[in-house]
mmCIF file as Biopython writes it, N, C-alpha, C and O atoms, coordinates in Angstrom:
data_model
#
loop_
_atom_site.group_PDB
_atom_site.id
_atom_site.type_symbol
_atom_site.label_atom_id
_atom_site.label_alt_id
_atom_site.label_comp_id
_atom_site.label_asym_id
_atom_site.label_entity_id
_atom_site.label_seq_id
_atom_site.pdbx_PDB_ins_code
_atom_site.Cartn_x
_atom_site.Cartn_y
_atom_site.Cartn_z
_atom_site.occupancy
_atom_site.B_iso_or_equiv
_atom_site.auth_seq_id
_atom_site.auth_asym_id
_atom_site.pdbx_PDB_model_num
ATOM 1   N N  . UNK A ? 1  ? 57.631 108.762 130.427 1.0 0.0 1  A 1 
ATOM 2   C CA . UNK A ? 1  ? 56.905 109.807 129.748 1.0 0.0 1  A 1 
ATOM 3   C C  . UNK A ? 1  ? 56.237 110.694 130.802 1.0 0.0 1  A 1 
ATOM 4   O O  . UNK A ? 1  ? 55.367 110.157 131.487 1.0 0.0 1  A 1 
ATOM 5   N N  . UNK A ? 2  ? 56.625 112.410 131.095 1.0 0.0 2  A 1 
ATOM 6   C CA . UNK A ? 2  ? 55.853 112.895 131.578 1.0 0.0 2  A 1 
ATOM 7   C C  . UNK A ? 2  ? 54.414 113.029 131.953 1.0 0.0 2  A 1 
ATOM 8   O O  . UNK A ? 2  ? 54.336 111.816 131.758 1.0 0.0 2  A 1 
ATOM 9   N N  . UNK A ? 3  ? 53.209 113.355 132.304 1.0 0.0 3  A 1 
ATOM 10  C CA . UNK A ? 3  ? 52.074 113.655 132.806 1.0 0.0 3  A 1 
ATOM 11  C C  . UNK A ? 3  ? 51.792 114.570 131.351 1.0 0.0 3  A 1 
ATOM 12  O O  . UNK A ? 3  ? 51.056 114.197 130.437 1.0 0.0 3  A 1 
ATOM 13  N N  . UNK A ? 4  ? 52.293 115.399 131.373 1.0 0.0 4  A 1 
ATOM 14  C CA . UNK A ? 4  ? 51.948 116.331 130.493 1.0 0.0 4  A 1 
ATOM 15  C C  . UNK A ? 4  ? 51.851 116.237 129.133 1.0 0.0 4  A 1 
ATOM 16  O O  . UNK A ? 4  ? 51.064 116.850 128.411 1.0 0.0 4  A 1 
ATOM 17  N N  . UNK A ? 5  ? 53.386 114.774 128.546 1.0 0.0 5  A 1 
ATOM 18  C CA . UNK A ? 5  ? 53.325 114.521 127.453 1.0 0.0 5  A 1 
ATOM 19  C C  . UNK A ? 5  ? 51.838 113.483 127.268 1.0 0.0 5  A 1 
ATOM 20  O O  . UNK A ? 5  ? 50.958 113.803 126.468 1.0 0.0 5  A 1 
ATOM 21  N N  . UNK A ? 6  ? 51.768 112.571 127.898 1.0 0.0 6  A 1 
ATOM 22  C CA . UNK A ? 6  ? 50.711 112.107 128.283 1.0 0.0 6  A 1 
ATOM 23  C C  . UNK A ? 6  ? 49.467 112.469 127.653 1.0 0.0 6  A 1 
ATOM 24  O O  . UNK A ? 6  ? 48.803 112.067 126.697 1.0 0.0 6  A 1 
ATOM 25  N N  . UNK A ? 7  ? 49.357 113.701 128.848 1.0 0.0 7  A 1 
ATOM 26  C CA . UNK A ? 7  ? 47.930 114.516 128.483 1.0 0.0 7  A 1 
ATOM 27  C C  . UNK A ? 7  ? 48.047 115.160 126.807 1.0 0.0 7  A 1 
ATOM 28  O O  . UNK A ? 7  ? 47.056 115.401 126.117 1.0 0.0 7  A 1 
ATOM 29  N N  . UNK A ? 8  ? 48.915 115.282 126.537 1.0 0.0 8  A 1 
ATOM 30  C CA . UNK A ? 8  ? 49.039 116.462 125.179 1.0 0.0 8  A 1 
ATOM 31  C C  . UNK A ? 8  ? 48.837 114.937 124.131 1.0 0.0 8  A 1 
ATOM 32  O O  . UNK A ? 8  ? 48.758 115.246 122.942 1.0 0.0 8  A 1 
ATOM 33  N N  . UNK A ? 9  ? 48.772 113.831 124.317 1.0 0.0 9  A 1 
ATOM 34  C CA . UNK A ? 9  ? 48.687 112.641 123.254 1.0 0.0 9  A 1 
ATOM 35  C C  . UNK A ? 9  ? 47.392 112.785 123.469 1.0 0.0 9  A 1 
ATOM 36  O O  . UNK A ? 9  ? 46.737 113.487 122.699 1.0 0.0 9  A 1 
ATOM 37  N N  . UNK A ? 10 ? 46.754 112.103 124.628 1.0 0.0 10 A 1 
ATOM 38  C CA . UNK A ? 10 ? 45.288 112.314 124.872 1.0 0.0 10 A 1 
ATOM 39  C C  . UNK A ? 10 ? 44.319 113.380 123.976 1.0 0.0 10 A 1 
ATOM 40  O O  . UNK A ? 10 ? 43.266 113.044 123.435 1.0 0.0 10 A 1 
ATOM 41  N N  . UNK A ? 11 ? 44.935 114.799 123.938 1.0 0.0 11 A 1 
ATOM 42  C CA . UNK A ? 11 ? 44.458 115.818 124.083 1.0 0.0 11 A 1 
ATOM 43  C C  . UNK A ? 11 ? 44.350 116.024 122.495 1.0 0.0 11 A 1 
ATOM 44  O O  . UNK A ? 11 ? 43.473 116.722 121.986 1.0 0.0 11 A 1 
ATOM 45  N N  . UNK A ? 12 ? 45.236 115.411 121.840 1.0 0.0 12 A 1 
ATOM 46  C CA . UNK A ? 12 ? 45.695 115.328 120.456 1.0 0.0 12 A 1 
ATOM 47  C C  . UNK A ? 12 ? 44.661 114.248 119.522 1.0 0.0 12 A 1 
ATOM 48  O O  . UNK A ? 12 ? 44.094 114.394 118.439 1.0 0.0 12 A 1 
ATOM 49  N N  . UNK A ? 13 ? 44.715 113.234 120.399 1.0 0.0 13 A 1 
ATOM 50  C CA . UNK A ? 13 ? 43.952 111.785 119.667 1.0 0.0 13 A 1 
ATOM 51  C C  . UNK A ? 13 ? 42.540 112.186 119.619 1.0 0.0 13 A 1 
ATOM 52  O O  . UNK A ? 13 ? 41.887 111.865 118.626 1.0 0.0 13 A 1 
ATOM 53  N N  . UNK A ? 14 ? 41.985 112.852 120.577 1.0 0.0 14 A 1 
ATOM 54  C CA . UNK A ? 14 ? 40.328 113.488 121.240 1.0 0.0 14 A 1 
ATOM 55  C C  . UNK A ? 14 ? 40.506 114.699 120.381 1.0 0.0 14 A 1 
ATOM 56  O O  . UNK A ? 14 ? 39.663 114.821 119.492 1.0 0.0 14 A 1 
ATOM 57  N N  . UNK A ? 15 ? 41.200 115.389 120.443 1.0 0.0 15 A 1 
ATOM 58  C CA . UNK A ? 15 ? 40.383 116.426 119.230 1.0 0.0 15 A 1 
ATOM 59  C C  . UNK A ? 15 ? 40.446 116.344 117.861 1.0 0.0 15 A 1 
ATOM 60  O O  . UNK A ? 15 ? 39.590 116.927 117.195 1.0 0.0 15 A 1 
ATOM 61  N N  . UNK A ? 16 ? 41.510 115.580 117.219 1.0 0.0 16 A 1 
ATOM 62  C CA . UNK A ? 16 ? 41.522 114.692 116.144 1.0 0.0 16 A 1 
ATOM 63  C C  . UNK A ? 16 ? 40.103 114.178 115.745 1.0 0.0 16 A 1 
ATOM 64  O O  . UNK A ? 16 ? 39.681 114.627 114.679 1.0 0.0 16 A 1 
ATOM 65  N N  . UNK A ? 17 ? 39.358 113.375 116.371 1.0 0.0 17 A 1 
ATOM 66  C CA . UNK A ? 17 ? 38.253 112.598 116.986 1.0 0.0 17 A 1 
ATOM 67  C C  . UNK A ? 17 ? 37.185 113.605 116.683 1.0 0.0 17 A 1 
ATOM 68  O O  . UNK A ? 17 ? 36.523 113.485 115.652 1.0 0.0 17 A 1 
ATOM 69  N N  . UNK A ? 18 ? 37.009 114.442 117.393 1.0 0.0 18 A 1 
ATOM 70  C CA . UNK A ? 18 ? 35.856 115.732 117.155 1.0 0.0 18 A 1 
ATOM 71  C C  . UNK A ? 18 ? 36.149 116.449 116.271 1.0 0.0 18 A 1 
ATOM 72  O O  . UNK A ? 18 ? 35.401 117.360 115.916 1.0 0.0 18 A 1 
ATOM 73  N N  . UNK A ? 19 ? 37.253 116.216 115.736 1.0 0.0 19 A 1 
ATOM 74  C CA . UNK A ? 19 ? 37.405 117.174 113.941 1.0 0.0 19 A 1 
ATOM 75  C C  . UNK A ? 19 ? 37.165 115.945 113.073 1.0 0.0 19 A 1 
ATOM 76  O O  . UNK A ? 19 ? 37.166 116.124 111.855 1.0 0.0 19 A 1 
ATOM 77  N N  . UNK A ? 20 ? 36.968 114.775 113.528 1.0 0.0 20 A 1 
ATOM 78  C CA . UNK A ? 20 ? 37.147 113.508 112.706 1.0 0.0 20 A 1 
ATOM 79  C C  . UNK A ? 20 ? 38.197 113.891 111.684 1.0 0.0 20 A 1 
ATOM 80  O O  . UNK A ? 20 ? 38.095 114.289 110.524 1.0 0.0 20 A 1 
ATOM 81  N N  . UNK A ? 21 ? 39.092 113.684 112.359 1.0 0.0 21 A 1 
ATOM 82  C CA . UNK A ? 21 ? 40.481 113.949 111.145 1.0 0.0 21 A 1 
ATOM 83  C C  . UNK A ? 21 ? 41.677 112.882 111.992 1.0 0.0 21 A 1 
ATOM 84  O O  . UNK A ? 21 ? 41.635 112.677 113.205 1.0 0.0 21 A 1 
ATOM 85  N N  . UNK A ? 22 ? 42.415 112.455 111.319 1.0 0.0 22 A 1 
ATOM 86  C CA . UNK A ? 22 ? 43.548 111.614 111.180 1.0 0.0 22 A 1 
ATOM 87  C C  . UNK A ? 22 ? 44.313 112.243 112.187 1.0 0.0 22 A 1 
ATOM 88  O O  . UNK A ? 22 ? 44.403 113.467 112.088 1.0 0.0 22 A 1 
ATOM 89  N N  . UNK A ? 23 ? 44.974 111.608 113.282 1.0 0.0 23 A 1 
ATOM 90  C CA . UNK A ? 23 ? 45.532 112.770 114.428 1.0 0.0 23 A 1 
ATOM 91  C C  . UNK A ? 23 ? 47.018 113.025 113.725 1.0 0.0 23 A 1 
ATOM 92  O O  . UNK A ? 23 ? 47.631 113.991 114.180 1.0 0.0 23 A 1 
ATOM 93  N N  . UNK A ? 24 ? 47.519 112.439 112.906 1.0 0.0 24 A 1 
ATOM 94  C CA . UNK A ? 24 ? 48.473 113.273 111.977 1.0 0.0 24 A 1 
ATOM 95  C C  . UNK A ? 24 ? 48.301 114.616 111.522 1.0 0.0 24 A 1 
ATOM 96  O O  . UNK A ? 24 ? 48.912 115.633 111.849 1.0 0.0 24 A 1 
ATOM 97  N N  . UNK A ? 25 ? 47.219 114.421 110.586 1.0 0.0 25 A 1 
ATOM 98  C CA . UNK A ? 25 ? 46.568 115.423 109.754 1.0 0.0 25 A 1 
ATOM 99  C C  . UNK A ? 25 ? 46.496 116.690 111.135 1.0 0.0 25 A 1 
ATOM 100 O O  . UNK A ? 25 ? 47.131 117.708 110.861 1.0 0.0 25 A 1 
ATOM 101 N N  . UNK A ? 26 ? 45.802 116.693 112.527 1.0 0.0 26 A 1 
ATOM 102 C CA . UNK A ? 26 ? 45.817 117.011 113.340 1.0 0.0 26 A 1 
ATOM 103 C C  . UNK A ? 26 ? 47.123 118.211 113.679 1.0 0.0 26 A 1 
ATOM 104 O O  . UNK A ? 26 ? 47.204 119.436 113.768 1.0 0.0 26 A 1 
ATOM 105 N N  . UNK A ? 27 ? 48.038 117.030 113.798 1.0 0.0 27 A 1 
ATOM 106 C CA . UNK A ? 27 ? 48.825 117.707 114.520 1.0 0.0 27 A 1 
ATOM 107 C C  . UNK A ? 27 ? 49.440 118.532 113.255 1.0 0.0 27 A 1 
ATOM 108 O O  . UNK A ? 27 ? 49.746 119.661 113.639 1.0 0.0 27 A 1 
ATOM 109 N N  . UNK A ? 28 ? 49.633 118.398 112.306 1.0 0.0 28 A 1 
ATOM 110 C CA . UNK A ? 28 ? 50.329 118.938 110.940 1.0 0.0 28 A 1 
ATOM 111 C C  . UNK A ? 28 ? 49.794 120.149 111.147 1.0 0.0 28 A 1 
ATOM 112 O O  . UNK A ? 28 ? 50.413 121.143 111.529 1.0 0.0 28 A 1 
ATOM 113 N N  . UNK A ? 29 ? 48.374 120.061 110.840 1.0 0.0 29 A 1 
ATOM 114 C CA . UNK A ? 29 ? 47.473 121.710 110.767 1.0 0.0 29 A 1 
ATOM 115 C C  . UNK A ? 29 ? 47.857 121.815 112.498 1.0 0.0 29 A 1 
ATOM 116 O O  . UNK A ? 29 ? 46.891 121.158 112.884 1.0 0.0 29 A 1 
ATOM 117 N N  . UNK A ? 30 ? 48.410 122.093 113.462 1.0 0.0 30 A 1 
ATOM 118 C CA . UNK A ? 30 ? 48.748 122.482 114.787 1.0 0.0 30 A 1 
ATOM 119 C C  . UNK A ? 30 ? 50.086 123.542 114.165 1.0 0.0 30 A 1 
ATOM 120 O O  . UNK A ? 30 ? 50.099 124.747 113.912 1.0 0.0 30 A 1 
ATOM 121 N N  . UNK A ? 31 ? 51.483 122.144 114.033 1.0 0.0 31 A 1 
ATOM 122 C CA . UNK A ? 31 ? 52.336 122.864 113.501 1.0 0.0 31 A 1 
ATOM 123 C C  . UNK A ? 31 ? 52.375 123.932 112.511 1.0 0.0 31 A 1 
ATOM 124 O O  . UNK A ? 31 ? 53.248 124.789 112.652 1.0 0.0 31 A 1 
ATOM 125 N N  . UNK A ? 32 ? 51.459 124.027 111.401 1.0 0.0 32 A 1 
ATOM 126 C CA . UNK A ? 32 ? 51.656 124.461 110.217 1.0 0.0 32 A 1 
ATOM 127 C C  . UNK A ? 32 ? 51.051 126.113 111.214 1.0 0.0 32 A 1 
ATOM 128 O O  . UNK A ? 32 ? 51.761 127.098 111.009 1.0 0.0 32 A 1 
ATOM 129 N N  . UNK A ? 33 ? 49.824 126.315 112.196 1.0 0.0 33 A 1 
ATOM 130 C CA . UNK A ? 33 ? 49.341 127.732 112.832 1.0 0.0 33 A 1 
ATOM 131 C C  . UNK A ? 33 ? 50.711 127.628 113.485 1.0 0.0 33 A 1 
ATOM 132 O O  . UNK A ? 33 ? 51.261 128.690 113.197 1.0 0.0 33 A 1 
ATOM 133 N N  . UNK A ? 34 ? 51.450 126.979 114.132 1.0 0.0 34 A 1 
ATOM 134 C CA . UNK A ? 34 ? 52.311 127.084 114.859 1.0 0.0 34 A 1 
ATOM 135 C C  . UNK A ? 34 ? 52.280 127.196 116.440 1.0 0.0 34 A 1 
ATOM 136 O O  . UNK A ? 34 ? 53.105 127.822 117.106 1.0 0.0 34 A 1 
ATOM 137 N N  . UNK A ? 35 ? 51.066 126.402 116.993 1.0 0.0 35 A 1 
ATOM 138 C CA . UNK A ? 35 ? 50.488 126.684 117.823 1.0 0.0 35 A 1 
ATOM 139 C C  . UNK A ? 35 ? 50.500 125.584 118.900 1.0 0.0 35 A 1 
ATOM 140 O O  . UNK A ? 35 ? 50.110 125.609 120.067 1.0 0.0 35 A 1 
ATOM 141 N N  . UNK A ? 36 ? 51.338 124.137 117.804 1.0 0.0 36 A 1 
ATOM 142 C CA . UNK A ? 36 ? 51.992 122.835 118.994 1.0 0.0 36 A 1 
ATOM 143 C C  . UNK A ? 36 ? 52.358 123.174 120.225 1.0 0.0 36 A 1 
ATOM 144 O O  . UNK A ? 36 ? 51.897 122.602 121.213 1.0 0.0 36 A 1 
ATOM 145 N N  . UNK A ? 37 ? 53.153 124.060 120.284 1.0 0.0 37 A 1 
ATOM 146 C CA . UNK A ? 37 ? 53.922 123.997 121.416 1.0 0.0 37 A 1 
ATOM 147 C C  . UNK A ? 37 ? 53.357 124.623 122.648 1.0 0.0 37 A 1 
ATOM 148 O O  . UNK A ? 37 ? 53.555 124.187 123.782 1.0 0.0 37 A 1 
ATOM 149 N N  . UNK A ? 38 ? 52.505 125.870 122.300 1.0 0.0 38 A 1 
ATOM 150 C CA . UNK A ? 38 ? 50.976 126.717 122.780 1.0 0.0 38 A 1 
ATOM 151 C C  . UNK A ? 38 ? 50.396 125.834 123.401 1.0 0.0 38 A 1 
ATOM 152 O O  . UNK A ? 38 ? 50.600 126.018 124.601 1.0 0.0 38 A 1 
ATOM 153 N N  . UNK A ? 39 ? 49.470 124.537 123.139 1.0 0.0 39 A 1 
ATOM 154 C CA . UNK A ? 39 ? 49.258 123.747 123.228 1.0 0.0 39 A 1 
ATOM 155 C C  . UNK A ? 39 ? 49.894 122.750 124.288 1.0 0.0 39 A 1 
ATOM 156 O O  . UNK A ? 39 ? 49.203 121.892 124.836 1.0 0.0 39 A 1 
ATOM 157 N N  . UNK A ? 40 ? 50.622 122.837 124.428 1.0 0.0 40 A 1 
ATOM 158 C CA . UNK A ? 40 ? 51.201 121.649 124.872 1.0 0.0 40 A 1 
ATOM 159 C C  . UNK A ? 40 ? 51.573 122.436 126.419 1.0 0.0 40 A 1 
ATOM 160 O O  . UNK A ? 40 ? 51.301 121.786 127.429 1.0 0.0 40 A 1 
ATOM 161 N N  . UNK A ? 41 ? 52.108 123.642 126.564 1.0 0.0 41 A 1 
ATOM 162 C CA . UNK A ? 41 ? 51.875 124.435 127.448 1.0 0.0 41 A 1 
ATOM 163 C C  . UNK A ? 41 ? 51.082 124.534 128.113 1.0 0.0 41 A 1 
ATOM 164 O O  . UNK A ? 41 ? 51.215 124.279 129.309 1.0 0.0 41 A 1 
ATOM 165 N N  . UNK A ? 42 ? 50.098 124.892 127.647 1.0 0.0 42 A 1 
ATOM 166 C CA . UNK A ? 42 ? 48.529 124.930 128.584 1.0 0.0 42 A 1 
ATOM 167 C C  . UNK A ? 42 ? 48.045 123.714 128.923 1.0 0.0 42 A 1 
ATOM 168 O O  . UNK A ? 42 ? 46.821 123.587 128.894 1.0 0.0 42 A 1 
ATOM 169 N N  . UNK A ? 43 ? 48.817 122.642 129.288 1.0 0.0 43 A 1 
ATOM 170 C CA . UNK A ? 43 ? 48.512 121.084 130.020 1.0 0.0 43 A 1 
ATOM 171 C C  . UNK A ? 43 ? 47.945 121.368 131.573 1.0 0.0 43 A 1 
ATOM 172 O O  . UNK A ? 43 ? 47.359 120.368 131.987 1.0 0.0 43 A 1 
ATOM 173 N N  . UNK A ? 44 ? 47.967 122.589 132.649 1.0 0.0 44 A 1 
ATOM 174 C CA . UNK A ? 44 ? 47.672 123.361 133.519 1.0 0.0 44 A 1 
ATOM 175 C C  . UNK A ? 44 ? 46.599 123.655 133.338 1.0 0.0 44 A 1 
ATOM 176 O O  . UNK A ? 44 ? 45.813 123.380 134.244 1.0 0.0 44 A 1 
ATOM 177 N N  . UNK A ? 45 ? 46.188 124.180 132.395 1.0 0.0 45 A 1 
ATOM 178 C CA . UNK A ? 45 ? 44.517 124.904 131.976 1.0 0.0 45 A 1 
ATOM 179 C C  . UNK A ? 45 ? 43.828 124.016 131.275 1.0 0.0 45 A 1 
ATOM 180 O O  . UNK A ? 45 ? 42.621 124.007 131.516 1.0 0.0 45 A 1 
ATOM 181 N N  . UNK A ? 46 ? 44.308 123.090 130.297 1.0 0.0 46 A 1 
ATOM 182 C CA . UNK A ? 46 ? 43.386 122.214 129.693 1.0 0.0 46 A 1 
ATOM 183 C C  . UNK A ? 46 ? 42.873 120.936 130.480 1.0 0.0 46 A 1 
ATOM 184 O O  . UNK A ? 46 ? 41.766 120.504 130.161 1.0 0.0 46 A 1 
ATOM 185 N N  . UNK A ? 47 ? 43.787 120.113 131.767 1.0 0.0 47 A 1 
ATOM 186 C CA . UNK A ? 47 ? 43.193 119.020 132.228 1.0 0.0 47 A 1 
ATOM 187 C C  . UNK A ? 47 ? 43.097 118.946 133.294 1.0 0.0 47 A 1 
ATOM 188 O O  . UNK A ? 47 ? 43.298 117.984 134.036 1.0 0.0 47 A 1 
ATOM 189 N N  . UNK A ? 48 ? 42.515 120.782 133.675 1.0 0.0 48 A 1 
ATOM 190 C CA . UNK A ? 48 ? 41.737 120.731 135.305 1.0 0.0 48 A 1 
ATOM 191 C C  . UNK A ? 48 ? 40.417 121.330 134.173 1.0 0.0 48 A 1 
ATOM 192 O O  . UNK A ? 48 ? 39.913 122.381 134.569 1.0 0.0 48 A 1 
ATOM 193 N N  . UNK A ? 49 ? 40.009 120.940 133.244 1.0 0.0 49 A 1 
ATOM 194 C CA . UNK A ? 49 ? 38.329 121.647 132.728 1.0 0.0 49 A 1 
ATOM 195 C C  . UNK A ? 49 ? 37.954 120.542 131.968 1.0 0.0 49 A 1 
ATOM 196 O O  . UNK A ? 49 ? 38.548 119.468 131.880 1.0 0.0 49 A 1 
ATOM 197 N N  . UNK A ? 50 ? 36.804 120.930 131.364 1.0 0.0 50 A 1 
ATOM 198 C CA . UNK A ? 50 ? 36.121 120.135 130.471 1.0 0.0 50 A 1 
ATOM 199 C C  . UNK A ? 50 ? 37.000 119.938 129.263 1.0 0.0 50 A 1 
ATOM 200 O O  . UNK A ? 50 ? 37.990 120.634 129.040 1.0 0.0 50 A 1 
ATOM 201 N N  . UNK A ? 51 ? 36.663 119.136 128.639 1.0 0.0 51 A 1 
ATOM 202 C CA . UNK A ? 51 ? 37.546 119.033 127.135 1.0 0.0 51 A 1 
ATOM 203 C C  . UNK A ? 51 ? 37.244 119.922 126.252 1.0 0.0 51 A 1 
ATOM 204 O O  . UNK A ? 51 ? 37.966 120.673 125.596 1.0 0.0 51 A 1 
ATOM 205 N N  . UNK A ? 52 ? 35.604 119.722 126.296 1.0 0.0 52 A 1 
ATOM 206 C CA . UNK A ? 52 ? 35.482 121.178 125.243 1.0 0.0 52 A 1 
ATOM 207 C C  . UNK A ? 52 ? 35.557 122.173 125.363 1.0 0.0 52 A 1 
ATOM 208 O O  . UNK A ? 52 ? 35.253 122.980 124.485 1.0 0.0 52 A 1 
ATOM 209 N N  . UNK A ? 53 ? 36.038 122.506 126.625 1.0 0.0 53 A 1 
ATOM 210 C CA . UNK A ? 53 ? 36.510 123.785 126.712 1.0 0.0 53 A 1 
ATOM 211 C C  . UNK A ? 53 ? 38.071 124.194 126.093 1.0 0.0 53 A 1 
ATOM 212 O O  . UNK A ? 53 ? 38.419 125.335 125.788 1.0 0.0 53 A 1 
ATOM 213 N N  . UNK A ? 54 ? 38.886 122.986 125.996 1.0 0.0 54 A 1 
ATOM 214 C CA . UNK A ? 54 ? 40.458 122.766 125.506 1.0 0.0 54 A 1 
ATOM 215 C C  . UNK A ? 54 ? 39.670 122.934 123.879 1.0 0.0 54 A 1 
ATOM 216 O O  . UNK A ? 54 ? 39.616 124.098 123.483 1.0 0.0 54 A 1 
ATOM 217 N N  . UNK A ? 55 ? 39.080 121.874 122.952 1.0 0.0 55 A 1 
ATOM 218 C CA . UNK A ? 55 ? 38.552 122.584 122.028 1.0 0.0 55 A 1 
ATOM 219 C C  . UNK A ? 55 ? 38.201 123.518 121.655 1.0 0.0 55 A 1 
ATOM 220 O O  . UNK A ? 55 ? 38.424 123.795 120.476 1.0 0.0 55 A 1 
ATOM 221 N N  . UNK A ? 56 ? 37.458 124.468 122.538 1.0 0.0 56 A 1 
ATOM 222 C CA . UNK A ? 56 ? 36.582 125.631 121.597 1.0 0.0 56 A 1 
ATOM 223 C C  . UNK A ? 56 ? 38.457 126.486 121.485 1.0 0.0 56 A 1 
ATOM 224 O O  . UNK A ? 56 ? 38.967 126.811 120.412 1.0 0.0 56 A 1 
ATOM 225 N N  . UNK A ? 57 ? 39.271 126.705 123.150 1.0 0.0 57 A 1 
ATOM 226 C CA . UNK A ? 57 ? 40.404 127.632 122.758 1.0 0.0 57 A 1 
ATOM 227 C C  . UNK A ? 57 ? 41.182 126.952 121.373 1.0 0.0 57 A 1 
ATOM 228 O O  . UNK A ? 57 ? 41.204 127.539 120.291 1.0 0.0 57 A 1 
ATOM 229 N N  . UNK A ? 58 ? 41.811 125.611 121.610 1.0 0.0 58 A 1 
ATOM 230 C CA . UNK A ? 58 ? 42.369 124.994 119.875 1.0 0.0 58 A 1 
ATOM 231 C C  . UNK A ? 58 ? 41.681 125.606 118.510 1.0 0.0 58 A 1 
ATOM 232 O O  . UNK A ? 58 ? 42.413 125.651 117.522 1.0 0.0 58 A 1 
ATOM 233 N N  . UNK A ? 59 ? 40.317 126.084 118.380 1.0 0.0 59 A 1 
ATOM 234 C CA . UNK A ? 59 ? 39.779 126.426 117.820 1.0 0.0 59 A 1 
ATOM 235 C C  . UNK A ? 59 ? 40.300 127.726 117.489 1.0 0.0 59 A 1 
ATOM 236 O O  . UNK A ? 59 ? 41.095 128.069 116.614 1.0 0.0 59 A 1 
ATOM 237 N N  . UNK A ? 60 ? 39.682 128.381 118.380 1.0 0.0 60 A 1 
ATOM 238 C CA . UNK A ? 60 ? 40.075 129.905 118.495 1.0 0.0 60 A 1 
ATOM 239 C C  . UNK A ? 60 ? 41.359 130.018 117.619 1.0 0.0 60 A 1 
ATOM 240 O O  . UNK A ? 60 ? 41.454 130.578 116.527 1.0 0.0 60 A 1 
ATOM 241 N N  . UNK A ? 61 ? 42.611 129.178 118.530 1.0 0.0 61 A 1 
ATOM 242 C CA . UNK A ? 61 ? 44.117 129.179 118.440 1.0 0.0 61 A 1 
ATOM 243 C C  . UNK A ? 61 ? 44.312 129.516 116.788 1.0 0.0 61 A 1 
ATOM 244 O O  . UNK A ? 61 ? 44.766 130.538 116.273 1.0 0.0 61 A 1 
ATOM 245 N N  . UNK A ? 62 ? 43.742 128.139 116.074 1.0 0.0 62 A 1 
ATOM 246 C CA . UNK A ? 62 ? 43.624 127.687 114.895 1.0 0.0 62 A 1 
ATOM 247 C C  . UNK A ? 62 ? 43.169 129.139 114.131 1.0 0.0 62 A 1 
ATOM 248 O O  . UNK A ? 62 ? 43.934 129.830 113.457 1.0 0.0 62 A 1 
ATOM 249 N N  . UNK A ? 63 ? 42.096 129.358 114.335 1.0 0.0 63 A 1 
ATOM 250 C CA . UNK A ? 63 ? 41.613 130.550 113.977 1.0 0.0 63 A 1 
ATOM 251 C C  . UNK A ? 63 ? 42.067 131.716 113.927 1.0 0.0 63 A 1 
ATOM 252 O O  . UNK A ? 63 ? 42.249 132.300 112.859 1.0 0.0 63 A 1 
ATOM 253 N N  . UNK A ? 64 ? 42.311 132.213 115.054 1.0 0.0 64 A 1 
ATOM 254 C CA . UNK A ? 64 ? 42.968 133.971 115.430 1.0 0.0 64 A 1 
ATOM 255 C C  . UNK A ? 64 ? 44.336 134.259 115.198 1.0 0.0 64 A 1 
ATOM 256 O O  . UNK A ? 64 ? 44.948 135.102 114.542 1.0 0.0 64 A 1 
ATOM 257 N N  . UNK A ? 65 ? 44.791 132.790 116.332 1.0 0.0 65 A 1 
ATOM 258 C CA . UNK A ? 65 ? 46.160 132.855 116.731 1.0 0.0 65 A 1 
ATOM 259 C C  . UNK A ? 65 ? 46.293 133.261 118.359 1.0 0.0 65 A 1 
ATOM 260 O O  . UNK A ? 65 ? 47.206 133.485 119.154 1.0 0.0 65 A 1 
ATOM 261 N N  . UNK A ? 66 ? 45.160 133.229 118.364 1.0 0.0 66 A 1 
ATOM 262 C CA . UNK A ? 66 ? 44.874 133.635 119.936 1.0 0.0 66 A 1 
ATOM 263 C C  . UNK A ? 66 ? 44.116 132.890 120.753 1.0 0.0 66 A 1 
ATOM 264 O O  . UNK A ? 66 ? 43.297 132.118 120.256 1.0 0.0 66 A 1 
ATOM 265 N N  . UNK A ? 67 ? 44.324 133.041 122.737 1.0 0.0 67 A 1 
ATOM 266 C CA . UNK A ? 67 ? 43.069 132.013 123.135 1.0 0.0 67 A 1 
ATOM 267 C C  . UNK A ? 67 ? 41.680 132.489 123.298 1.0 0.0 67 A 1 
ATOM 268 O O  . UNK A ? 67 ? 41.415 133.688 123.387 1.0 0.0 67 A 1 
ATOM 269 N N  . UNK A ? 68 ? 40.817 131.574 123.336 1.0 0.0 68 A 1 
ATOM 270 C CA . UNK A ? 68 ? 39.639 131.866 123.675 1.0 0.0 68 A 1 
ATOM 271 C C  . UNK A ? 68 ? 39.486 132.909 124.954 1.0 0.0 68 A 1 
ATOM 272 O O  . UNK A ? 68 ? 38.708 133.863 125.004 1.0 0.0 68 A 1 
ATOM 273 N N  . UNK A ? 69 ? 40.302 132.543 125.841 1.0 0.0 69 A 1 
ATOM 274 C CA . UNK A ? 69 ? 40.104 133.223 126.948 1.0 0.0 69 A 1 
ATOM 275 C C  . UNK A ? 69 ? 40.438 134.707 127.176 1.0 0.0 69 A 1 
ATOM 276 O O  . UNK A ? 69 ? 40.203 135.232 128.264 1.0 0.0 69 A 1 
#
C-alpha cells in the first residue's frame, strides 16, 4: 500500500471522527461533492500541516467546491 493511500485512510478515519460520522457515511458524502479524488491528491499539502488545517479545506471542498486556500 502506498504512503499516500495510507495517509488518505488516516485522513478519512480522523475526519470522520471530527464530523463524528461513520467513515462510510464520510466517504459517501466525499464521493457524492465529488471531491474523493481532490482529496486524495492533496496527500503533499495535507501531511506536511496540521490536520485541521486538511479539515477546515475538506470543509470548504464540501461546501464551495473549492479549497480553502
Amino acid at each position: 500500500m502506498s504512503e499516500e493511500m495510507k495517509f488518505f485512510m488516516y485522513l478519512l478515519e480522523s475526519y470522520a471522527a471530527y464530523k463524528n460520522e461513520k467513515t462510510g457515511d464520510t466517504l459517501k458524502e466525499w464521493d457524492k461533492h465529488g471531491i474523493t479524488e481532490t482529496i486524495f491528491d492533496n496527500y503533499w499539502g495535507y501531511h506536511t500541516e496540521r490536520i485541521e488545517n486538511a479539515f477546515d479545506d475538506i470543509d470548504c471542498l464540501v461546501t464551495t467546491g473549492r479549497h480553502a486556500w
